[in-house]
N, C-alpha and C positions, 0 to 999 in steps of 0.2 A: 504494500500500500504506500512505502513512503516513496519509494521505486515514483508511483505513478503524480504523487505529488512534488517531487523535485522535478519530471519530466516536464508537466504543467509548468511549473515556475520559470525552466527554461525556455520552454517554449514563449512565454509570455516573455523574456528581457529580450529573446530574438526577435519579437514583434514590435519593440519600444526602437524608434532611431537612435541607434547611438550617436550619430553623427549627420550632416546635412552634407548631400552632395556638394563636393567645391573640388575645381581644378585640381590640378598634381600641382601641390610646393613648391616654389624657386627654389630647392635647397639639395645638398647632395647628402649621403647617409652618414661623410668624415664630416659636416659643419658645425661646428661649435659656437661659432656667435651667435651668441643669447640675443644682441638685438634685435636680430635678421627674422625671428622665432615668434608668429603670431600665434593665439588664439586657432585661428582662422587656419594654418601650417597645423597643428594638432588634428583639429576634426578631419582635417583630409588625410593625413598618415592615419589616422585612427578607421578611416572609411575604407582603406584600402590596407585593412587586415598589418598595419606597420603598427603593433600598439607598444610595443619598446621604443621605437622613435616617438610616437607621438605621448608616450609616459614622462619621455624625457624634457622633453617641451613642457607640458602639463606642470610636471614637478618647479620647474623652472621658475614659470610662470605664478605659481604659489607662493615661489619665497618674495616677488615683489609685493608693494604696497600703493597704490590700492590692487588686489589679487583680481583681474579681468574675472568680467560675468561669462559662467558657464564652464572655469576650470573644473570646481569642487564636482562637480553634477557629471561632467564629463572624465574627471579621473574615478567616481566611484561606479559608470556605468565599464571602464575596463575591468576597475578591481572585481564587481560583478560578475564578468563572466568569465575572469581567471579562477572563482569560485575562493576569492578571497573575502570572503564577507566582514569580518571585523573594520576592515581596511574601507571599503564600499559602505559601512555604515557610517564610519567617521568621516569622510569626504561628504558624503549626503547631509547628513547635518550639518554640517557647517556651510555646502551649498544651504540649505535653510535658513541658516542662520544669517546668514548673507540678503537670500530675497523671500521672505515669508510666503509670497508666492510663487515660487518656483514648485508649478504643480508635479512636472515629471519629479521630480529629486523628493518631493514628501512621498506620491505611490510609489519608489523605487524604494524609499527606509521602509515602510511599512512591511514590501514583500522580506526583503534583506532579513529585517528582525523577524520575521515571521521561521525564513530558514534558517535562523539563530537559535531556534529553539523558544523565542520571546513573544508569544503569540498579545497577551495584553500588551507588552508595549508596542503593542504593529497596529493593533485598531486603530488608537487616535489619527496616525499619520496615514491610513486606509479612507477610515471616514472622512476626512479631511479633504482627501485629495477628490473623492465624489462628491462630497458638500459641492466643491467651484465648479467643476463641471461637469454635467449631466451627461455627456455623450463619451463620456473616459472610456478607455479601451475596458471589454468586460472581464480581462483576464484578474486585473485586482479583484474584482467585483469577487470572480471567485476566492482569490486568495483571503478576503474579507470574511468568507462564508466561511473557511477555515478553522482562522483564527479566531470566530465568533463560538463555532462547535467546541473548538480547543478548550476552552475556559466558559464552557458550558451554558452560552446564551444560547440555546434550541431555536427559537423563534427567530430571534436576528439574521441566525444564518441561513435558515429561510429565504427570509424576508431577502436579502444577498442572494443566496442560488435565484429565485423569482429572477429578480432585476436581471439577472444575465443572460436569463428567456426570454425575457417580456412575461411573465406571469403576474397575474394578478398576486400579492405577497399570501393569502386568504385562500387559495383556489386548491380546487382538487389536484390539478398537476404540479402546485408548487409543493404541498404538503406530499406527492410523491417523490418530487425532483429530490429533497430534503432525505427521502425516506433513503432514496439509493444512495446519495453520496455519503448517507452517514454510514449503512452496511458497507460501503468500500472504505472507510474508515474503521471498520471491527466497533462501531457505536449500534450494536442490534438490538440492543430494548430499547432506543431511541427510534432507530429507522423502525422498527415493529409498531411504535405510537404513531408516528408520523404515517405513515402505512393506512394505519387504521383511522386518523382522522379522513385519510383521503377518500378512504372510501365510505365513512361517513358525510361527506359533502356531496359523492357520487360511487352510487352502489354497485354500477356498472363501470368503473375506469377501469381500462385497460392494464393490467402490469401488475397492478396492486395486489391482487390475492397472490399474486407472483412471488412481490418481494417479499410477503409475509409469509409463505413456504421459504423461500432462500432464507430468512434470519431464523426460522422454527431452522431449517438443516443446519445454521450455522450454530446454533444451539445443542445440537443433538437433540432434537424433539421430532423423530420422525411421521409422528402420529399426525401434530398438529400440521407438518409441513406437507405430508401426503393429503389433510384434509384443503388445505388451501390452494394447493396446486392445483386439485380436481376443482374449487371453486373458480379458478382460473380459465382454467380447460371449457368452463361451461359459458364464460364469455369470449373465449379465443382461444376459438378449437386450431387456426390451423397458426399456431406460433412455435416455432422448431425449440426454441430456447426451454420452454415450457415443459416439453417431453425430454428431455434432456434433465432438467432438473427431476420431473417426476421421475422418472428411470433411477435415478441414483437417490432418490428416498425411500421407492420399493426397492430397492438393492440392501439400502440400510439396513430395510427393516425385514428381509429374509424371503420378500414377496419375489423369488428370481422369475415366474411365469409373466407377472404385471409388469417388473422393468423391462424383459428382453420386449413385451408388445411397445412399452413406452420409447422405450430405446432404437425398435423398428421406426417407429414414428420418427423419432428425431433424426434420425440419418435421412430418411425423404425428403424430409424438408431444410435440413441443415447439411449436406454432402459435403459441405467442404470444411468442417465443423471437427476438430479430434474428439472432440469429448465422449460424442453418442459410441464413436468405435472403440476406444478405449473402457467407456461401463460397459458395452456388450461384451467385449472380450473377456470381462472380469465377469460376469454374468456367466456366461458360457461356460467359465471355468468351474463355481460356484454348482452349475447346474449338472456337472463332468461331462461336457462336451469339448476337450481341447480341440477338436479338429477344426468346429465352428468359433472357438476364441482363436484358434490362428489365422483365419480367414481377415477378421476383425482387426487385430491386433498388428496383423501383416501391414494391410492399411494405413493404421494409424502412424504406425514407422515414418512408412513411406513418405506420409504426410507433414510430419513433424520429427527428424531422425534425433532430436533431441534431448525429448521427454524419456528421464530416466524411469519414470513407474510404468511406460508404454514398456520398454525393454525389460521391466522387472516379468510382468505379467506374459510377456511373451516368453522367457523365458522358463516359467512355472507349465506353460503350453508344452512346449518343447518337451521339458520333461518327462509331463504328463502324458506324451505322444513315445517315449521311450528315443527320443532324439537330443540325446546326450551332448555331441559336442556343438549341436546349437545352442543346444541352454546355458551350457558353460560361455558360449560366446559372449550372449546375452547379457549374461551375470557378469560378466567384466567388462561388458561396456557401461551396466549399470554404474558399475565403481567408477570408473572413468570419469562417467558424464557427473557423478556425485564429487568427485573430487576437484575437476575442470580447473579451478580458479583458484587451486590450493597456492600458496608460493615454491617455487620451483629452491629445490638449493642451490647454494652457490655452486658454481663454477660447471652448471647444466644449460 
């Protein structure tokens, strides 16, 4: 999960100008005089990926007095996405401190402190930077919605996901929008409420008995999540995602007849999906059909040669088919792929 919220945060400083198109510099990469060294020389080395030249400038450019508008702002959007954040925090503020409205440089500390770990000190400078303008890019909006969940205002960061839809802050689909990013956040008796207001506002919304099956499985309550998914089912019969999760709740819960039908389902409508080949294959297994979980699980490889529990389970196939030096193969790529990113030792 935090995987997917650092990706968002970059995604969103990639979105932010760091610089304004401007010519190529009078200057060579051996020039040393400071005089010759605008403002205006930075943003253009900094726009065409020179950010050590144009750091050098920048720095420069700080120890004079009065310190030109747009250094601090512009040295902490490098420091930014060298993923130096201490560094990009203190340059940001004191861009602030400089021009109280310097909107970019307030939503740039807000997200900063936010990936600091500092989710209350990132609101004010969030809210702040939406307070002046209405049409601000949506990505703080979400990073706002965040840092609202972080420190536990439910409502606010609502009210925040809405605004980044257009939703009404009140509405059935914002009190979903709310429900899912809080389950991708591991907030599941949160998204579970939020869930169930929405479909208190509308009884028929699409998704909702969805995600209230996904937090009952992510609870271990297969009961209540097989009962809500079928509740699902009966307003959006043909949703691939749907049978996929139902699949792997009757899986849970020992129904292997109901998931391999559910699990059929999802591969119809989801083929290009690993998930449904992957439960059926563990299904199949479960049910001692390795022939029909290698069929499955073959697939899944194929598709994904990654997933080390795809290779677990084909391997168990293998076995269970009395094809021994595939399963052995298996099981050491398991390890492999489990260990992938371990540090190599020196001198390998």
């Amino acid at each position: 999960m935090k995987q997917l919220v650092f990706v968002a945060l970059v995604l969103f400083a990639a979105r932010l100008p760091l610089v304004a198109q401007s010519p190529e510099p009078g200057i060579s990469v051996g020039d040393t005089t400071a005089q010759r060294w605008t403002f205006e020389d930075a943003q253009a080395l900094a726009g065409k990926g020179r950010l050590d030249q144009a750091m050098n400038i920048l720095n420069q450019l700080a120890a004079q007095t009065p310190e030109s508008a747009g250094v601090e702002r512009l040295r902490g959007m490098i420091f930014y996405q060298r993923d130096l954040l201490p560094q990009a925090s203190d340059a940001f503020s004191k861009a602030i401190s400089q021009d109280a409205n310097d909107r970019q440089s307030t939503e740039m500390q807000g997200v900063t402190l936010f990936r600091l770990g500092k989710p209350q000190d990132a609101i004010p400078y969030l809210e702040k930077a939406h307070a002046s303008v209405q049409t601000a890019n949506v990505d703080p909006q979400y990073v706002l919605g965040l840092a609202y969940s972080d420190v536990g205002r439910y409502d606010d960061a609502r009210h925040a996901f809405a605004v980044q839809y257009g939703f009404q802050p009140d509405s059935a689909e914002a009190y979903l929008l709310a429900a899912r990013l809080f389950l991708r956040r591991e907030l599941k008796e949160q998204a579970a409420t939020q869930a169930q207001k929405a479909l208190e506002v509308n009884p028929k919304l699409p998704l909702a008995h969805q995600l209230l099956g996904e937090a009952a499985l992510a609870r271990g309550d297969q009961e209540n999540a097989i009962k809500e998914l079928e509740a699902e089912r009966a307003i959006n019969p043909l949703n691939g995602e749907l049978y996929d999760r139902l699949g792997d709740a009757y899986l849970r819960s020992g129904q292997y007849e109901n998931a391999q039908q559910a699990l059929n389902r999802a591969v119809l409508l989801t083929p290009t999906s690993t998930g449904p080949y992957i439960l059926l294959g563990e299904t199949f297994l479960k049910l001692k059909d390795p022939i029909q979980a290698l069929r499955y699980l073959t697939r899944a490889v194929k598709m994904d040669p990654s997933n080390y529990i795809t290779h677990n389970l084909l391997g168990q196939a293998y076995k269970a088919t009395g094809q021994i030096a595939e399963a052995n193969r298996e099981f050491k790529t398991v390890v492999e792929l489990q260990h992938r990113d371990d540090p190599k030792p020196a001198g390998k």
